[in-house]
C-alpha atoms as one frame of an Amber mdcrd trajectory, in Angstrom:
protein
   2.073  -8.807 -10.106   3.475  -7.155  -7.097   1.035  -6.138  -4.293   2.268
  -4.151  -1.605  -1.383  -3.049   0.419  -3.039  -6.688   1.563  -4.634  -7.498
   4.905  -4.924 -10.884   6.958  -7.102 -11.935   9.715  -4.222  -9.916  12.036
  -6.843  -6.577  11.044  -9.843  -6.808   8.986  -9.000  -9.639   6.083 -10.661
 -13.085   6.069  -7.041 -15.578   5.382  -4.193 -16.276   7.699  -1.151 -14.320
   6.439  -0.040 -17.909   4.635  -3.215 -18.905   3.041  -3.253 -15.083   1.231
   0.152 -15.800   0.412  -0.676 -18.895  -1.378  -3.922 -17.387  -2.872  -2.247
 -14.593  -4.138   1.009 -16.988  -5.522  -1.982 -19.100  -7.429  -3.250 -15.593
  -8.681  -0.048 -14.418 -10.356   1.536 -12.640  -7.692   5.494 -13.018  -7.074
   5.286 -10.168  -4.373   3.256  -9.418  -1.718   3.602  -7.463   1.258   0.980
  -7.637   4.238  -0.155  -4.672   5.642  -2.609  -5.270   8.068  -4.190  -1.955
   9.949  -2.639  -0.708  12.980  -2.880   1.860  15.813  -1.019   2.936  19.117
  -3.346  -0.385  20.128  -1.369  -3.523  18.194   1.346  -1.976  16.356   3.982
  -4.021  18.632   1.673  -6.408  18.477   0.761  -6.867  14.708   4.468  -6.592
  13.382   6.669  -9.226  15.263   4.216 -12.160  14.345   3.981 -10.510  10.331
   7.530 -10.320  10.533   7.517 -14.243  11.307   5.229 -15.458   9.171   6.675
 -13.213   6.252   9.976 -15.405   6.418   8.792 -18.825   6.278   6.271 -17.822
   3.835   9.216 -16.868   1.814  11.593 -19.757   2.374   8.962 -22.170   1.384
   6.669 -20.953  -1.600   7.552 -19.119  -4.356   5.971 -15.805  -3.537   8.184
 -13.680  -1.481   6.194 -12.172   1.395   6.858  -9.099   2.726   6.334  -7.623
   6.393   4.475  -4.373   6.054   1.600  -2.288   8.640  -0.983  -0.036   7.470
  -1.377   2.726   9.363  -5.145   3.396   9.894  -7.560   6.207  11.215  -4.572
   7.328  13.692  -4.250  11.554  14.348  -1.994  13.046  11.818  -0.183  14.356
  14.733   0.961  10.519  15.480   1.740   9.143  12.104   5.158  10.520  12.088
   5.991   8.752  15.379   3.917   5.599  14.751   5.828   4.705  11.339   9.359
   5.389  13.301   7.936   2.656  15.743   6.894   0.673  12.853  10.218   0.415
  11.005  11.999  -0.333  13.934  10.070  -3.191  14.717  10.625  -4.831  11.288
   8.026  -3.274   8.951   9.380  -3.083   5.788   6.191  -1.049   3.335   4.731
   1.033   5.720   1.540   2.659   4.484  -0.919   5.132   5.588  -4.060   4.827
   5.176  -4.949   7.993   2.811  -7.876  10.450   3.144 -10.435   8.139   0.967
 -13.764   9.956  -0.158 -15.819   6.555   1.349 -14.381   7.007   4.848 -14.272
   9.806   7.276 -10.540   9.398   7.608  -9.409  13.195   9.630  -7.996  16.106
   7.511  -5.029  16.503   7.401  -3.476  12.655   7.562  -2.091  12.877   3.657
  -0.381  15.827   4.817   1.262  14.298   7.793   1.750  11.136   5.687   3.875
  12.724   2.794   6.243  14.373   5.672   6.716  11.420   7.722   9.230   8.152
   6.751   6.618   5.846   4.999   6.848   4.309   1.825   3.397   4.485   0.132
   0.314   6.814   0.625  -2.574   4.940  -0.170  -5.845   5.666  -1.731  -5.139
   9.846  -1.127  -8.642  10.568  -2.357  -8.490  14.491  -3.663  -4.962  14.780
  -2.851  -4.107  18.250  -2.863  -1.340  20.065  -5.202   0.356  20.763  -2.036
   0.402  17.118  -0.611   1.363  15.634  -3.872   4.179  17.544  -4.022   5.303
  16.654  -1.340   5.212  13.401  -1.935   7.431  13.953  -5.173  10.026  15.414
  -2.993   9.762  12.990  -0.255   9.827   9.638  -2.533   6.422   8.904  -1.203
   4.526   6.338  -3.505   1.193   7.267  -4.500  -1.300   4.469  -4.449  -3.479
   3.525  -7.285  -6.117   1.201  -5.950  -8.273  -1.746  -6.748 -10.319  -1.568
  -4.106 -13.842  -0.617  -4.948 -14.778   3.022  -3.876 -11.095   3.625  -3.095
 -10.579   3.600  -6.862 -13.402   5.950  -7.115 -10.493   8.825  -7.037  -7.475
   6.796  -9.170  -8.323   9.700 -12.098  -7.482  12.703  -9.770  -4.003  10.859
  -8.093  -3.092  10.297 -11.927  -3.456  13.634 -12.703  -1.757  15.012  -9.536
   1.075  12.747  -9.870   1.647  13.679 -13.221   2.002  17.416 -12.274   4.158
  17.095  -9.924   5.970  13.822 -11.205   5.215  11.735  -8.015   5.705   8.158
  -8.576   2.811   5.363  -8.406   2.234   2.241  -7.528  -1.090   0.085  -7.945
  -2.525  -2.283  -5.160  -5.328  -4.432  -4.293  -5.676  -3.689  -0.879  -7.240
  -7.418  -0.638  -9.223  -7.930   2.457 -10.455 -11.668   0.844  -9.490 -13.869
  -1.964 -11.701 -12.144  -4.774  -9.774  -9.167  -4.197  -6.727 -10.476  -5.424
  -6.073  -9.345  -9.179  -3.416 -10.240 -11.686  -0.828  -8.164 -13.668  -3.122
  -7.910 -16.949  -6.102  -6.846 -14.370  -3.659  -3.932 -12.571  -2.915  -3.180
 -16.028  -6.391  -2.276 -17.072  -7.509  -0.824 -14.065  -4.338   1.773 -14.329
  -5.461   2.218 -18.486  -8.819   3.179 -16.556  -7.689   5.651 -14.216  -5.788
   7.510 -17.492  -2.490   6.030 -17.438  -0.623   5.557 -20.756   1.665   2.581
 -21.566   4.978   4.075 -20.738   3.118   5.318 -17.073   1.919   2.175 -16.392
   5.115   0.393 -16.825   6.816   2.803 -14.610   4.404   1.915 -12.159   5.046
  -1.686 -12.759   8.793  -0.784 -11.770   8.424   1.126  -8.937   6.533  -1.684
  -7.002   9.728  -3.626  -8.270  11.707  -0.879  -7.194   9.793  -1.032  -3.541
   9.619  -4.633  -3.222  13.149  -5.150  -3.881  14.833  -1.712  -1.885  15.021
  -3.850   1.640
């Protein structure tokens, strides 16, 4: 399993960025990026310390941890600058947070997510033809999610993606340990959202693809 959308204790999660490293290694997971939500508030403050963490975690277990930022709630109007900040102060999977049917995340943000330098737009909710599109043409990931109630919409980004052949990629978007899930687990969950064999392991590739592009 490769999980690029997980949060620590640096935003809303429950572990230190090494003890969801280690929870995740025992889980099944070889890759994991940590993506902890950010604003104009603790971007430059967030990143430099994931950064850190992200390397020893990675010279001493046998997960590889990746330094990642989530960008969360901010005005669509910012998210271009914000993930320019972002990669320039070592991010490496930046992600916005998408515009989820269970929160009241402004109109608007997938737009200014597929036209801005991120890597993966997650849980997009209704995504619209337009946005999705976009995202093909951009190389923006589309996120299938675990994460109860995000997930409630992983049948409509399926579709959309499929019509406009934008790529996928499934995460847990842990916040705690029980979050976590393995490879078989993602596997189901994408069967569940409508995915087909061959779609699911070109999902499994593009989080390869992602994990391995730095």
């Amino acid at each position: 399993m490769i999980d690029l959308h997980t949060h620590s204790i640096f935003s809303d999660g429950v572990l230190i960025p090494t003890e969801l490293a280690r929870r995740a290694e025992m889980a099944g997971c070889r890759v994991i990026a940590i993506t902890d939500h950010a604003d104009h508030s603790n971007l430059d403050f967030i990143i430099p310390r994931i950064v850190k963490v992200c390397e020893k975690i990675s010279s001493a277990f046998s997960i590889r941890a990746i330094p990642g930022i989530e960008l969360t709630h901010v005005h669509p109007d910012h998210i271009n600058e914000l993930s320019k900040t972002a990669r320039s102060l070592g991010a490496k999977i930046i992600v916005v947070h998408g515009e989820t049917i269970v929160e009241p995340v402004m109109p608007g943000t997938n737009m200014a997510a597929v036209n801005s330098p991120i890597d993966i737009l997650a849980h997009p909710g209704l995504l619209s033809d337009e946005e999705a599109m976009r995202a093909a043409e951009n190389s923006i990931y589309l996120e299938i999610s675990a994460r109860r109630g995000h997930s409630l919409t992983n049948g409509h980004v399926v579709q959309s993606a499929r019509k406009y052949k934008a790529k996928l990629v499934l995460n847990t978007d842990s916040h705690a340990p029980e979050d976590l899930v393995s490879r078989e687990k993602a596997r189901l969950i994408a069967a569940g959202a409508g995915m087909n064999d061959r779609e699911i392991e070109e999902m499994f590739h593009n989080s390869e693809y992602l994990a391995n592009r730095e």
